[in-house]
C-alpha positions in Angstrom: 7.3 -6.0 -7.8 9.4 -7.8 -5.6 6.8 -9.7 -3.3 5.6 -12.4 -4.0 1.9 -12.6 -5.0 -0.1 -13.9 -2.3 1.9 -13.0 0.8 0.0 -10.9 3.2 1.6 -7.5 3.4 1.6 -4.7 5.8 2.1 -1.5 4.4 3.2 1.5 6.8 4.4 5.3 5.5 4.9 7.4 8.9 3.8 10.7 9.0 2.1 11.0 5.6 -1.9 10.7 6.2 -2.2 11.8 3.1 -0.7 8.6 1.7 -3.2 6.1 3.5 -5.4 5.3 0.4 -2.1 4.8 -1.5 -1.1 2.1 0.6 -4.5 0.1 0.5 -4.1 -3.3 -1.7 -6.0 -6.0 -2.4 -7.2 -7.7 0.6 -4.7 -9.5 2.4 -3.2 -6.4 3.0 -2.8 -4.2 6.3 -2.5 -0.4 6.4 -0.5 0.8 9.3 -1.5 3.7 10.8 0.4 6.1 13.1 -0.6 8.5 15.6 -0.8 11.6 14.0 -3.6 10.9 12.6 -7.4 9.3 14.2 -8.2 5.8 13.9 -11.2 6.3 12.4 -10.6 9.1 9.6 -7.8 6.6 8.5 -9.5 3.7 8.0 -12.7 5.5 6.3 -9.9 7.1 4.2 -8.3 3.6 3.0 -11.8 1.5 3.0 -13.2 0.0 5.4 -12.4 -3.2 3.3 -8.9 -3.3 4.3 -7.5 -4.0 7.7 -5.4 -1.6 9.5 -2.9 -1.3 12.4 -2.5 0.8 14.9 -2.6 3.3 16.5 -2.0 4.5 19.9 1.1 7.3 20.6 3.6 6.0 22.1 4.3 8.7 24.2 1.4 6.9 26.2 3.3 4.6 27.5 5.5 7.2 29.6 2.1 8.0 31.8 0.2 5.8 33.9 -1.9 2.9 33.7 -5.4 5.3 34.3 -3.9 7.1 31.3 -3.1 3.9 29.3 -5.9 2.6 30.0 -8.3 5.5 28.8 -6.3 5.6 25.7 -6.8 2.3 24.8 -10.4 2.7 25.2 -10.1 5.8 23.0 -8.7 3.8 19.4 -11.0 0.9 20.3 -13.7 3.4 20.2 -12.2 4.9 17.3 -12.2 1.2 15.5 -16.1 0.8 16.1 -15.9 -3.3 16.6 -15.3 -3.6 13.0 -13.6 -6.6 12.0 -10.3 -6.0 10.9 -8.2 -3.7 13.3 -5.1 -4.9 14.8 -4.2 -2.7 18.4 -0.7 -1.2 17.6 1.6 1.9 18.9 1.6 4.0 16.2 4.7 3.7 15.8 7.7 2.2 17.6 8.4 1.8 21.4 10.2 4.8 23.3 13.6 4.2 24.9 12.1 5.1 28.0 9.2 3.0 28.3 8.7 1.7 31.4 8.1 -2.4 31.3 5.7 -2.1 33.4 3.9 0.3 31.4 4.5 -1.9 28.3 2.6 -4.8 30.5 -0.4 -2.3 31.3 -0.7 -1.9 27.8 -0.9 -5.5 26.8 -3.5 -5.8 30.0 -6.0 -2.9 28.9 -5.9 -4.2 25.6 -7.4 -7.6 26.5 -9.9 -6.6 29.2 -11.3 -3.8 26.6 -11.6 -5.4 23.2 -13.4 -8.7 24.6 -16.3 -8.6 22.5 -19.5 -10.5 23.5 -20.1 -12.6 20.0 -16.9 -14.3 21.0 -17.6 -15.6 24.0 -17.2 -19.0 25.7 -21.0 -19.7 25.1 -20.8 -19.7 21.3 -17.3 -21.7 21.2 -15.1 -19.0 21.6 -12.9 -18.4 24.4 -12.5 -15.8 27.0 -8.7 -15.1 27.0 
């Protein structure tokens, strides 16, 4: 009650799955989703409608880039190309994380979600 109307919210209730349709609101907001759960059961679960966040383990980031890299490629998969998802940990960065491993992350994530309808050719850009 507190917000007010209009400003874009992102809801986010770690741990609970259970709770992702409860979150859902109208449409400027974003459903946070952490690891425990997969990408794509979550957002089927909250509407496709809605945007959501997420949702790589963190724990990822104390691997290696091959690893990273893979499990990037495994929640974009997960997202389909639908409109709407925002790459995110699933929740919080470890202590331990390597920077460099933070900076892999960040790398995988651009090379892998380029998607051809925005390219260069149609006014887009590539970066």
């Amino acid at each position: 009650e507190g917000v007010t109307p209009g400003v874009p919210l992102i809801n986010f209730a770690t741990g609970n799955p259970e709770l992702l349709p409860l979150l859902r609101g109208d449409r400027r907001t974003v459903v946070g989703v952490d690891w425990r759960i997969e990408l794509d059961v979550a957002w089927k679960r909250v509407g496709h409608d809605i945007s959501v966040q997420g949702n790589l383990d963190p724990s990822v980031l104390l691997t290696d880039a091959k690893t990273i890299r893979a499990a990037v490629q495994d929640v974009l998969d997960k997202a389909g190309g639908r409109p709407g998802h925002i790459f995110n940990l699933g929740h919080g960065v470890l202590q331990q994380t390597p920077v460099e491993n933070a900076i892999e992350l960040v790398k995988a994530v651009k090379e892998l979600s380029v998607r051809d309808d925005f390219s260069a050719e149609d006014g887009g850009t590539d970066s």
